[in-house]
C-alpha positions as CSV (number, residue, x, y, z in Angstrom):
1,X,0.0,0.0,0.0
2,X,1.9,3.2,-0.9
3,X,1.6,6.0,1.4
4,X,0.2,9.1,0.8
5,X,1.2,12.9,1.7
6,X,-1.1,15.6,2.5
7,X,1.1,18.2,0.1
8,X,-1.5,17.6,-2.7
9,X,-4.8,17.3,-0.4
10,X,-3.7,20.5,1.7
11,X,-3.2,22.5,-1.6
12,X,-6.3,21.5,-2.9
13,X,-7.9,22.5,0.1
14,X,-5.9,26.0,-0.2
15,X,-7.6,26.2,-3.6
16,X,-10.8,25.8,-2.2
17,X,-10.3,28.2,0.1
18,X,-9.3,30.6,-2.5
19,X,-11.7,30.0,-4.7
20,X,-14.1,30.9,-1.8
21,X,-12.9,34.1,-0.9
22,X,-12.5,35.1,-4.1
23,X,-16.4,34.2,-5.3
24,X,-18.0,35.2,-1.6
25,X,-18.4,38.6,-2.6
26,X,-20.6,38.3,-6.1
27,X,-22.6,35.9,-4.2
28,X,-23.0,38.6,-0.9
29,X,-23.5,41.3,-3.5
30,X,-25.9,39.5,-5.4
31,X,-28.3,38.7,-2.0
32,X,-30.5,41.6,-2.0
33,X,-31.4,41.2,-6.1
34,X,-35.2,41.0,-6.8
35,X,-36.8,38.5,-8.7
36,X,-36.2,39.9,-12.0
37,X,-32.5,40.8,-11.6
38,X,-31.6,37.2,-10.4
39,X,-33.8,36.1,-13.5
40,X,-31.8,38.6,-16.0
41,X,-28.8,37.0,-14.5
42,X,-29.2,33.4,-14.9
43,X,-30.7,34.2,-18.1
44,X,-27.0,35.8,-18.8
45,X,-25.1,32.4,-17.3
46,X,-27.3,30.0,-19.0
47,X,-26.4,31.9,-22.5
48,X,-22.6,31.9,-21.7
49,X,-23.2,28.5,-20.8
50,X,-24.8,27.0,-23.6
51,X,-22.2,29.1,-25.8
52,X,-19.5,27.8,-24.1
53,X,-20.8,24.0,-24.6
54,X,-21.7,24.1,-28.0
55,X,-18.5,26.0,-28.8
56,X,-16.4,23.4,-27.2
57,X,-18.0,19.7,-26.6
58,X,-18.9,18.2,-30.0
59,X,-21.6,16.1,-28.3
60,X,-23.1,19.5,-27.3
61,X,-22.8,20.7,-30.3
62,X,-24.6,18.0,-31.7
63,X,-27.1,17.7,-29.7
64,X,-27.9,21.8,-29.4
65,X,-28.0,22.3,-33.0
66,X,-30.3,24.9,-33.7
67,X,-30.2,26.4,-30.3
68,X,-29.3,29.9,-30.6
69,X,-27.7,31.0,-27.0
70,X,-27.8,34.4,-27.5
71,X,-31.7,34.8,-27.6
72,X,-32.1,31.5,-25.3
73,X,-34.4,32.5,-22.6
74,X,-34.7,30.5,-19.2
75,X,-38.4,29.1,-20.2
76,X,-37.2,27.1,-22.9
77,X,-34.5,24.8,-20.1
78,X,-37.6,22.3,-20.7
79,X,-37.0,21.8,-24.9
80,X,-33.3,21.0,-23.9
81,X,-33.0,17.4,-25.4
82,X,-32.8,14.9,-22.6
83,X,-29.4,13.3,-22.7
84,X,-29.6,8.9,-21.5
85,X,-27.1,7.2,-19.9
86,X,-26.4,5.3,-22.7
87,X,-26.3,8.2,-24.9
88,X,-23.6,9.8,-22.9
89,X,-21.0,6.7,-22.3
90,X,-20.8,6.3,-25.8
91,X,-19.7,9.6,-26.5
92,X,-18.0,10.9,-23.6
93,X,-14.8,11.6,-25.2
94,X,-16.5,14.3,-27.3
95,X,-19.0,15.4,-24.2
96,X,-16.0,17.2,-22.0
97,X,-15.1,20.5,-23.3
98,X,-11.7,20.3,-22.4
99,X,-10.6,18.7,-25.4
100,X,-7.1,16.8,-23.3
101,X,-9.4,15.0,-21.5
102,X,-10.2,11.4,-22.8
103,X,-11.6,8.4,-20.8
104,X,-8.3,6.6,-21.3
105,X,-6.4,9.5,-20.2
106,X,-8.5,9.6,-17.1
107,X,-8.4,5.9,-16.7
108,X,-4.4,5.9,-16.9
109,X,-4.7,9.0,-14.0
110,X,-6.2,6.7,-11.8
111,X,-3.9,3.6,-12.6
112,X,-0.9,6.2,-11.5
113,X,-3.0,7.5,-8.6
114,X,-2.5,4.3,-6.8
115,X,1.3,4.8,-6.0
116,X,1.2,9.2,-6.5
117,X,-2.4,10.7,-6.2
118,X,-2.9,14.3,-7.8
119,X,-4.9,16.4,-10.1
120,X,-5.3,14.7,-13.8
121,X,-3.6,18.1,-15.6
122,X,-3.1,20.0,-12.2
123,X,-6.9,20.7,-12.1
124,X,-9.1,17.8,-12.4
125,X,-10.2,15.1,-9.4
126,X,-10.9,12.0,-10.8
127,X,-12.6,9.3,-9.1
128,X,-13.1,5.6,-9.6
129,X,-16.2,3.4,-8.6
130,X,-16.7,-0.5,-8.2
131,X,-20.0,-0.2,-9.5
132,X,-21.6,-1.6,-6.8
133,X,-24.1,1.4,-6.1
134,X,-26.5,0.9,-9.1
135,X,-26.7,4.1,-9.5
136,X,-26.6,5.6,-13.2
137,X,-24.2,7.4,-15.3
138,X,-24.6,10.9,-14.7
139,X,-23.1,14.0,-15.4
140,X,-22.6,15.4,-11.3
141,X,-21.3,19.0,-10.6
142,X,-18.0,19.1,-8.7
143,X,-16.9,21.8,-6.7
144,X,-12.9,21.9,-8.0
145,X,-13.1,25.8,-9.5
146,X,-9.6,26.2,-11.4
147,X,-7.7,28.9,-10.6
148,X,-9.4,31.4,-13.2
149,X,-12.9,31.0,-13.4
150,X,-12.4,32.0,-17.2
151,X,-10.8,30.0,-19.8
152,X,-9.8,32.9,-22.0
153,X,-12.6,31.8,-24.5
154,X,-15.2,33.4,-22.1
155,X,-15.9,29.9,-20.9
156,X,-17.2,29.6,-17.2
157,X,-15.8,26.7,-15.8
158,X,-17.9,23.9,-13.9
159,X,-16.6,20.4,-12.8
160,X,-18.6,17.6,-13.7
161,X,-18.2,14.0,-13.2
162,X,-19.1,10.7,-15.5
163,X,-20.1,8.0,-14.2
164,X,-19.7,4.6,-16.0
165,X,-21.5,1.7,-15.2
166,X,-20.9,0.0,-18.7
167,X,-17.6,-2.4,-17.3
168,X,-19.5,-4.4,-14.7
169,X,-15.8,-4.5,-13.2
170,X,-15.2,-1.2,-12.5
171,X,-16.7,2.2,-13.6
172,X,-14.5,5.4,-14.0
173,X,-15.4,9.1,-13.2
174,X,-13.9,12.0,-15.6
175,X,-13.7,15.5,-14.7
176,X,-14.5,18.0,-17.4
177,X,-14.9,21.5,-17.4
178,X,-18.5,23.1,-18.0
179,X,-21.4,21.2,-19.9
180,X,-24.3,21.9,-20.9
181,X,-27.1,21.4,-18.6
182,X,-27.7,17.7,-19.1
183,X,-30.5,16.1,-17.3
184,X,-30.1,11.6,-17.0
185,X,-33.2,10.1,-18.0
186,X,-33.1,7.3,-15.5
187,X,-33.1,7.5,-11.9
């Protein structure tokens, strides 16, 4: 069993923690908004954030075609198509929108993690699972903010996690920066 340091879990926890203090104030400043600021303002999110996806994940893209961001409004979330789990494992490579991440990429991460854990590219946590839940593939936020909040593309970044239950032997989790929103059809 190889032993493990805190260096890399006490820096991650320092980049939480600066990632905190640096967001608390938008979200303090942002507590007193009426209904119909807040509204103007995810309206404004949800734009960058569909932009962002179909810009950079070619499953996205795909599947938004003939979504225009830019004149989305929050009342059409419900004629987002509904992505399945089975849907999404077979094209996960081209869902992330960091375009170096790759399920064998990931997978290799977490083969080295064993005997040196760390961040896949200095910025991603990935996670493997037995399986043994029965829960199903979905996309999950993860709280793992990079150390700009921009990618220089205007991108807002969001972790997210896959889940694969395809191998009965062992499932593996990705980390990807942001999607889509991207609703699992099973439960």
């Amino acid at each position: 069993m190889a032993t493990i340091t805190n260096t890399g879990l006490d820096a991650l926890r320092a980049r939480y923690r600066a990632a905190f203090a640096r967001r608390l104030p938008d979200h303090i400043e942002r507590l007193p908004w009426d209904a119909g600021r807040l509204a103007e303002y995810q309206r404004e999110r949800l734009r960058a954030l569909l932009a962002c996806a179909i810009e950079r994940s070619p499953f996205h893209a795909g599947r938004l075609r003939g979504v225009d961001p830019e004149r989305f409004e929050l009342d059409d979330l419900a004629g987002l198509p509904v992505t399945s789990k089975a849907q999404m494992m077979a094209g996960v490579d081209d869902l992330l929108t960091d375009r170096r991440l790759t399920r064998a990429r990931a997978e290799a991460h977490l083969s080295a993690s064993a005997a040196e854990p760390g961040l896949l590219s200095g910025q991603y946590v990935c996670l493997a699972s037995g399986g043994s839940s029965g829960l199903p593939a979905r996309i999950r936020p993860r709280p793992v903010p990079p150390a700009s909040t921009s990618t220089g593309s205007g991108c807002s970044r969001s972790r997210s996690r896959v889940r694969s239950r395809a191998s009965p032997a062992a499932s593996t989790s990705i980390c990807s920066a942001a999607s889509a929103p991207t609703r699992s059809t099973s439960t």
